[in-house]
C-alpha positions as CSV (number, residue, x, y, z in Angstrom):
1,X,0.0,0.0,0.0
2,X,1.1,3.7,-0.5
3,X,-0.2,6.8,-1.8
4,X,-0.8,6.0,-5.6
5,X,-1.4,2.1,-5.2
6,X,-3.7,0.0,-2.4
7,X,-4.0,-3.6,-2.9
8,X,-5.9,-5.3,-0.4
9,X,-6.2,-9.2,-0.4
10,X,-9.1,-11.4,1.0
11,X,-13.2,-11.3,0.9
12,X,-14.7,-8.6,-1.2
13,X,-17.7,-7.6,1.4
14,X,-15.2,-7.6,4.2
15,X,-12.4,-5.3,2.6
16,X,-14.9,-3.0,1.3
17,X,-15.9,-2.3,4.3
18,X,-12.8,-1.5,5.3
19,X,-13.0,1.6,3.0
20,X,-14.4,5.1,3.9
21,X,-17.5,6.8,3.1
22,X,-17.4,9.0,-0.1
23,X,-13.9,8.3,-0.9
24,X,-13.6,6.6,-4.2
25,X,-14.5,9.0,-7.5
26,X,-14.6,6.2,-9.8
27,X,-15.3,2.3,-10.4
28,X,-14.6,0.1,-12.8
29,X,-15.1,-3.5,-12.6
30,X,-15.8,-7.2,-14.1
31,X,-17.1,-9.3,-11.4
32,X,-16.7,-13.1,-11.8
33,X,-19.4,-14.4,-14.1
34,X,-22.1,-16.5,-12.9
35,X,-21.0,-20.6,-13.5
36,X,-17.7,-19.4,-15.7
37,X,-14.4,-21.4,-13.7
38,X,-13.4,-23.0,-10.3
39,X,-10.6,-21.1,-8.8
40,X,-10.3,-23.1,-6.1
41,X,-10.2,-20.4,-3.4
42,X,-12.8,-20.3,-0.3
43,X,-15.6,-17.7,-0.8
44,X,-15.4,-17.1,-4.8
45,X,-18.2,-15.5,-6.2
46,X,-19.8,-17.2,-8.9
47,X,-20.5,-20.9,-8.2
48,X,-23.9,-20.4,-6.5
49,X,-26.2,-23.0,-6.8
50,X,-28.9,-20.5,-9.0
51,X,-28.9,-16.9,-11.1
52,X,-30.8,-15.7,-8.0
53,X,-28.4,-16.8,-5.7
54,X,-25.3,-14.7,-7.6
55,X,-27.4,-11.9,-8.3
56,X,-28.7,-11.3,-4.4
57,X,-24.2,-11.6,-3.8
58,X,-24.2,-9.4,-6.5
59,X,-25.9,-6.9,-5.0
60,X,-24.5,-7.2,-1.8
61,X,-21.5,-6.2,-3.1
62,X,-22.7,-3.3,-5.0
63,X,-24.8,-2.1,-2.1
64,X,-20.9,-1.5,-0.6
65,X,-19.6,-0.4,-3.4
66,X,-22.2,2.7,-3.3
67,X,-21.5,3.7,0.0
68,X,-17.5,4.3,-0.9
69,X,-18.6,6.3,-4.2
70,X,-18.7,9.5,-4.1
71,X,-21.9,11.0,-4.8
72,X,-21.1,12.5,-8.5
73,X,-19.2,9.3,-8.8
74,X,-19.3,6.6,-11.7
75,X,-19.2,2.3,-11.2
76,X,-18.9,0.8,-14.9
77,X,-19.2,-2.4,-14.7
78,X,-18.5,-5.5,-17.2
79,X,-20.6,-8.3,-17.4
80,X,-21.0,-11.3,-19.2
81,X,-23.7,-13.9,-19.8
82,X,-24.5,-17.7,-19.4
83,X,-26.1,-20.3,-20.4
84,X,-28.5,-22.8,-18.7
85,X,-28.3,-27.1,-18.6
86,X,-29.9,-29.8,-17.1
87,X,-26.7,-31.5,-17.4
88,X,-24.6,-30.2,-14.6
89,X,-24.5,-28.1,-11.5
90,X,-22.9,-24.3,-11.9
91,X,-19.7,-25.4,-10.0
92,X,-19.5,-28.7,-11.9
93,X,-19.6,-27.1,-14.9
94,X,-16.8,-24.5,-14.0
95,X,-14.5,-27.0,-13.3
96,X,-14.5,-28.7,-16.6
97,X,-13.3,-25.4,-17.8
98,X,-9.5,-25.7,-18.9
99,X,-8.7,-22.1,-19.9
100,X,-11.1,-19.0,-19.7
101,X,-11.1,-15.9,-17.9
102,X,-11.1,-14.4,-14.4
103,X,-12.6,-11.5,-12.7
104,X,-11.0,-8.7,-15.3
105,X,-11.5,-10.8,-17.9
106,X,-14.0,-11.3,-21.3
107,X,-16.5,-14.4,-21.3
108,X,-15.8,-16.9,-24.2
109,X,-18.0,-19.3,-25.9
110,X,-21.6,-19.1,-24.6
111,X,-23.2,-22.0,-24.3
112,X,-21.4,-24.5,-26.9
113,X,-18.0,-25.9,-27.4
114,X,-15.0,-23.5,-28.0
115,X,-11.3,-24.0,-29.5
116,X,-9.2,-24.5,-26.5
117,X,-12.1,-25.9,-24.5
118,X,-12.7,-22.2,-23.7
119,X,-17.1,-22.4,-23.7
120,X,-18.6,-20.5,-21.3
121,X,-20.3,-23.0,-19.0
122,X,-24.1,-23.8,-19.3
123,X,-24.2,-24.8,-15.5
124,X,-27.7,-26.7,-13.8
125,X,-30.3,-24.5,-13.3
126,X,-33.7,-24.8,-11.6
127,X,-37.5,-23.4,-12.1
128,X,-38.5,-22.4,-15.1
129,X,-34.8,-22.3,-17.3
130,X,-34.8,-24.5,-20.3
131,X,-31.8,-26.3,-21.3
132,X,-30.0,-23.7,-23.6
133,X,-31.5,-20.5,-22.2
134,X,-29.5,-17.8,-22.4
135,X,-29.7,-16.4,-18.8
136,X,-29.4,-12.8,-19.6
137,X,-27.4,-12.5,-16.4
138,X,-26.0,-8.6,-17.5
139,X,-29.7,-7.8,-17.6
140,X,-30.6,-9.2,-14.4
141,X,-27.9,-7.5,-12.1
142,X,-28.7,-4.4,-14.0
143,X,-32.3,-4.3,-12.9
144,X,-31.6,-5.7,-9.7
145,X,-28.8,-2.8,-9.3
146,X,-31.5,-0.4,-10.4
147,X,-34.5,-1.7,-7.8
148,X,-31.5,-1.0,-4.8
149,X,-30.9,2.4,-5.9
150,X,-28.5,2.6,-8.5
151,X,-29.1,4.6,-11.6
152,X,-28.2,2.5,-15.1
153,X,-27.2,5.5,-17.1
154,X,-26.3,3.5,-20.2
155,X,-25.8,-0.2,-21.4
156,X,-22.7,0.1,-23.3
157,X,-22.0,-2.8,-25.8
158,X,-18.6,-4.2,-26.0
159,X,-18.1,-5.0,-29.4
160,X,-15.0,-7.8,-29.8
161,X,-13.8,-7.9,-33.4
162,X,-12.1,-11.0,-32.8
163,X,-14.3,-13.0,-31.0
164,X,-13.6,-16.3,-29.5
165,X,-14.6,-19.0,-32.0
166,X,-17.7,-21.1,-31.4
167,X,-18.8,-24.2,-32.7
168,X,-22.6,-23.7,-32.6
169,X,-24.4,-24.2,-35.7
170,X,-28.0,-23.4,-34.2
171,X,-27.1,-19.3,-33.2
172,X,-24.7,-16.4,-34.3
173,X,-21.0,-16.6,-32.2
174,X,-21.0,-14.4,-29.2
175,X,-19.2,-11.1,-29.8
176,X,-19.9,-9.1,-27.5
177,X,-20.0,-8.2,-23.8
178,X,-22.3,-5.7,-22.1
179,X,-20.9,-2.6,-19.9
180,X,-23.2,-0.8,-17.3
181,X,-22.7,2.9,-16.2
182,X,-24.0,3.6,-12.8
183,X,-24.1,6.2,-10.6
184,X,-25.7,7.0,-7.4
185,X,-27.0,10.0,-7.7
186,X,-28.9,12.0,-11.2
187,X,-26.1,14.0,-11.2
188,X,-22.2,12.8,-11.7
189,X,-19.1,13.7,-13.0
190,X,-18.9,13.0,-16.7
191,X,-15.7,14.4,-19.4
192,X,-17.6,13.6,-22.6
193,X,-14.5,15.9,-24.0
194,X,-12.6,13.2,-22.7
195,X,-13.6,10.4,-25.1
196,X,-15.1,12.1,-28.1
197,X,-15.1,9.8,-31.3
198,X,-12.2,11.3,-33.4
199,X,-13.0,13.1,-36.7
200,X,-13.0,10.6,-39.7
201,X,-9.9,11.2,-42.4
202,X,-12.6,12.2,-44.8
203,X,-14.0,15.1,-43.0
204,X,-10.6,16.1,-41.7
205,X,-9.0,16.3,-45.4
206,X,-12.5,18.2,-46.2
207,X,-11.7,20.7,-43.6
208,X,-8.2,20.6,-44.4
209,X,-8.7,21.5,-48.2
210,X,-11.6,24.0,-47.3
211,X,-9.5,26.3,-45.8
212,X,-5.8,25.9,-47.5
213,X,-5.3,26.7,-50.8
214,X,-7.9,27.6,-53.9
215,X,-10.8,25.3,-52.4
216,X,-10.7,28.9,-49.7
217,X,-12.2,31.0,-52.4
218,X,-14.1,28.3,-53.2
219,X,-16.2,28.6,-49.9
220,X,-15.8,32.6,-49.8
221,X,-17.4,32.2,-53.5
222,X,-19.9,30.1,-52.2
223,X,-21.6,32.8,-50.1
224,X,-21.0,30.7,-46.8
225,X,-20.5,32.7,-43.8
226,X,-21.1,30.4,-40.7
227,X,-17.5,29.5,-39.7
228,X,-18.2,26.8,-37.5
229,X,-20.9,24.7,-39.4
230,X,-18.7,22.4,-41.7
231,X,-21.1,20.5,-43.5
232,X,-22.6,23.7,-45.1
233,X,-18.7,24.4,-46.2
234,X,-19.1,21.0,-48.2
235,X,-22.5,21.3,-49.3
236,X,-21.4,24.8,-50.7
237,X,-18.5,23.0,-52.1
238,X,-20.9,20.7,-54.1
239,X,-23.6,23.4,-55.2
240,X,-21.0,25.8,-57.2
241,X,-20.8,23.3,-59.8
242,X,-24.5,22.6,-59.7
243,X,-26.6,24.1,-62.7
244,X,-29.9,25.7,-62.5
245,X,-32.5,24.5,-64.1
246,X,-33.9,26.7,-66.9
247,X,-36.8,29.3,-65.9
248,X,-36.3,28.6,-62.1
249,X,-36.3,32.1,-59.8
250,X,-33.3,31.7,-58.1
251,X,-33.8,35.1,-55.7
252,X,-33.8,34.5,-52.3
253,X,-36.6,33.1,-50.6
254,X,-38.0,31.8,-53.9
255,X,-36.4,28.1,-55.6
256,X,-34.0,29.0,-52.9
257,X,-30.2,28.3,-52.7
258,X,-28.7,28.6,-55.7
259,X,-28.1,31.5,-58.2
260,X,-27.4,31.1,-61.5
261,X,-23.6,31.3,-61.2
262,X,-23.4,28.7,-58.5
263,X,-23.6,30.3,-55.4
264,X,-25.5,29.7,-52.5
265,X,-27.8,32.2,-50.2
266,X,-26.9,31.7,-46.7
267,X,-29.7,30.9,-44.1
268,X,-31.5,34.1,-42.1
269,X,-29.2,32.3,-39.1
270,X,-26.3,31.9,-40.8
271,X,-25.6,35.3,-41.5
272,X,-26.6,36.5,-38.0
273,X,-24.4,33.6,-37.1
274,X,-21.4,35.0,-39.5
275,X,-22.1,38.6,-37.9
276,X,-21.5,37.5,-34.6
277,X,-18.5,35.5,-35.3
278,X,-16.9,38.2,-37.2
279,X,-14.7,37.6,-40.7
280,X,-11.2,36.8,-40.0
281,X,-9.6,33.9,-41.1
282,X,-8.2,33.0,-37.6
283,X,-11.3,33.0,-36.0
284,X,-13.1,31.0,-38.9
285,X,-10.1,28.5,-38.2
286,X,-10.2,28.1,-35.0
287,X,-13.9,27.6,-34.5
288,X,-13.5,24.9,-37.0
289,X,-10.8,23.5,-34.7
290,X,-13.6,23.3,-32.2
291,X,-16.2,21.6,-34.4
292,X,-14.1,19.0,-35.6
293,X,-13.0,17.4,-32.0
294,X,-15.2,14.9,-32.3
295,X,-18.5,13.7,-31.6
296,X,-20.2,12.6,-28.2
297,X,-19.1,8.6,-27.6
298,X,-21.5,5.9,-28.7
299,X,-23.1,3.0,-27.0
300,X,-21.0,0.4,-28.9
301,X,-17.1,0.3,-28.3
302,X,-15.3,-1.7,-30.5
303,X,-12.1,-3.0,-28.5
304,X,-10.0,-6.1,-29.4
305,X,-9.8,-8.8,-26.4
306,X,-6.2,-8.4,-25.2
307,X,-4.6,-11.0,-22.9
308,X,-1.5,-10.6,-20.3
309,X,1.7,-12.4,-20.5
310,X,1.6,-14.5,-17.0
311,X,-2.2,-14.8,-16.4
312,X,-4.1,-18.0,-16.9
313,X,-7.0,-16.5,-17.9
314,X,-7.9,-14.0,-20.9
315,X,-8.0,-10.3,-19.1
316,X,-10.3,-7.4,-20.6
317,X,-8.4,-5.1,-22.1
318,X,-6.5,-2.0,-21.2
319,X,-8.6,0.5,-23.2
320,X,-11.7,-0.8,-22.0
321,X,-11.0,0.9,-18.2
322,X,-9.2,3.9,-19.8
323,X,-11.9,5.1,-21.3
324,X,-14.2,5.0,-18.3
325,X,-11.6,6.1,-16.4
326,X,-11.2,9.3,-18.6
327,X,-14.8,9.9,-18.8
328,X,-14.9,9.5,-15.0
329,X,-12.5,11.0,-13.4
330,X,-9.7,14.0,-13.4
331,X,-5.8,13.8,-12.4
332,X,-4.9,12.8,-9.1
333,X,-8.6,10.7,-8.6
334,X,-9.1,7.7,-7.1
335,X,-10.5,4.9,-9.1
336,X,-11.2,1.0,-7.4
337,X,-11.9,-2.5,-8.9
338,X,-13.4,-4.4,-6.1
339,X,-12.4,-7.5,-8.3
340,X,-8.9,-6.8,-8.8
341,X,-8.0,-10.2,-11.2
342,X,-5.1,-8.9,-13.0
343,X,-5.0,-5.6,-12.4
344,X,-6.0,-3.8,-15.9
345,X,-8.2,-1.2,-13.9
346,X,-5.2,-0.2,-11.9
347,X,-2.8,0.0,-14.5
348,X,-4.9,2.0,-16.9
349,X,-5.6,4.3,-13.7
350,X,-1.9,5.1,-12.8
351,X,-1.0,5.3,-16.4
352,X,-3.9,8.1,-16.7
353,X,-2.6,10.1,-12.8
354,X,-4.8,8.7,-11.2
355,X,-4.9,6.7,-8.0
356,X,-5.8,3.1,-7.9
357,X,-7.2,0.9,-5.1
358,X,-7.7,-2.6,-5.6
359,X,-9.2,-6.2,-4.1
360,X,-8.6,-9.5,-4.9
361,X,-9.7,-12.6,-3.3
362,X,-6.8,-14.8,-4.9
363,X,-3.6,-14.4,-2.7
364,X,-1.9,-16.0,-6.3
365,X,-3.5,-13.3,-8.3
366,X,-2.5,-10.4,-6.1
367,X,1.2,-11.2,-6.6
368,X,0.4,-11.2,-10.6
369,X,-0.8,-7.8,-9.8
370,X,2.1,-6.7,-7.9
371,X,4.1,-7.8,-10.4
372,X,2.5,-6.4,-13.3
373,X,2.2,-3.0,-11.8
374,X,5.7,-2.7,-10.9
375,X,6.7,-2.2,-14.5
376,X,3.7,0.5,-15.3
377,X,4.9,3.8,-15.8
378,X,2.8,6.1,-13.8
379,X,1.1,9.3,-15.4
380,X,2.7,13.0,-14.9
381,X,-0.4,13.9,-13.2
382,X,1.2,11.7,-10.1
């Protein structure tokens, strides 16, 4: 333990209550998945007998986890799903498994055989699950999150371009994994800045060629005067080689846009807009600067699975955590996984400045952790 990094080894419920009220700006975790893998450690979370069972542990845990948030803190967490059989019992089934994931890790297969033996368990359940149900498990914490207080402010889907293979023949391969942002209060701390979708090429070379070179007088041709609103820039672009049909009335307010030469009358906003920008070139460049930052993140992230030299399971990847980190936090924050596994959420915290705080049940795991940490190169923030 020190300032930037606390590990803390043993049950989750215990050590979280170890932690202070209010203290922790930001979570990000993926809790062991419902009938995934034996670890062979006392008090695992995971092997319980039914979906109900995991999900009342479930929220247990989370009902701890809300106390140490802050209030205009964020909990992301990673989830993934099973499948039901009448064939086995949730900890039989996880113990046929060979090679999978742990707590920071991505669920593979889904109920059928995988290369590697890598299928996500369809473990024994009872009432009214069919053989083959999909159990929908990332749903069912997320509502039961919801009925104890939480707020689900989005279900963000992990997209995996490469997937684990799947042998099934009678439904599409899994691939994708759901992630749940929760808060505990309406509102949080949120840096959508933070992780804006970059500009494509295409509308950066647009802008680029708008405002260097001939394609300039182009747009000053073209009659547009709203600096900041790019997509009239192109359209303008287009229309000056456009040709007006014969007999049309091309003044404005009449056929409308285009004069007979090629150029375009600007909206009744867009020259109040261009008169209280002003003219110059500077400031028509660097509002542009502004518009083209990006747009507001999506709902679907699509992040490669990524797995760690020395772990026996496959880990989530880095990225996954840095961008909720980013979005959640500022320099100097403290972020904690409750389910430390390999330690991705901490290393993607200290690289960022931020302070990380983790727990792990697996006294193996948390050297893995130590180990892995000691080579990350913390952020300047620290």
């Amino acid at each position: 333990m020190n300032d930037l990094l606390t590990i803390l080894q043993g049950d989750v419920l215990e050590r979280l209550r170890e932690l202070t009220d209010n203290s922790v700006q930001c979570v990000v975790t993926s809790p062991p998945y419902w009938g995934l893998r034996d670890y062979g450690v006392d008090g695992q979370i995971g092997l319980e007998p039914t979906p109900a069972e995991f999900i009342a542990k479930m929220v247990a845990v989370f009902a701890e986890v809300r106390r140490v948030l802050r209030r205009d803190g964020t909990c992301w967490v990673n989830m993934g799903d099973s499948y039901a059989t009448a064939g086995s019992s949730a900890k039989e089934a996880a113990q046929r498994q060979h090679s999978t994931r742990y707590n920071n890790g991505n669920a593979t297969g889904n109920g059928c055989t995988t290369w590697g033996s890598r299928a996500q368990p369809r473990a024994k359940t009872t009432g009214h699950y069919k053989p083959k149900d999909k159990l929908l498990m990332p749903h069912r914490l997320a509502i039961a999150l919801c009925d104890d207080g939480w707020w689900i402010r989005s279900d963000i889907v992990w997209h995996k371009p490469n997937p684990m293979p799947e042998s099934c023949r009678d439904r599409p391969t899994t691939a994708h994994e759901y992630l749940f942002l929760l808060t505990k209060s309406a509102r949080y701390f949120y840096d959508a800045d933070a992780i804006r979708t970059p500009p494509s090429e295409a509308l950066l070379q647009q802008v680029e060629e708008g405002y260097t070179g001939e394609a300039t007088k182009d747009y000053a041709a073209a009659g547009v005067q709203d600096a900041s609103d790019v997509k009239s820039r192109i359209i303008a672009n287009k229309r000056k080689r456009m040709k007006t049909p014969a007999g049309w009335d091309t003044e404005p307010g009449q056929h409308g846009s285009v004069h007979r030469d090629g150029r375009t009358h600007p909206t009744r906003e867009e020259r109040k807009a261009g008169a209280r920008r002003g003219s110059s070139n500077e400031e028509r460049l660097n509002e542009l600067r502004n518009t083209v930052q990006g747009g507001n993140a999506r709902s679907v992230w699509s992040i490669n699975t990524q797995g760690y030299p020395g772990a026996h399971f496959a880990t989530f990847p880095l990225e996954l955590p840095r961008r909720c980190i980013l979005a959640g936090t500022r320099p100097g924050d403290l972020v904690l996984d409750p389910f430390g596994g390999s330690g991705t959420t901490a290393q993607a915290a200290l690289e960022l400045g931020r302070r990380a705080a983790l727990i792990e049940l697996n006294p193996a795991y948390v050297e893995l952790i130590r180990d892995r940490l000691r080579k990350v190169q913390i952020g300047l923030a620290l």
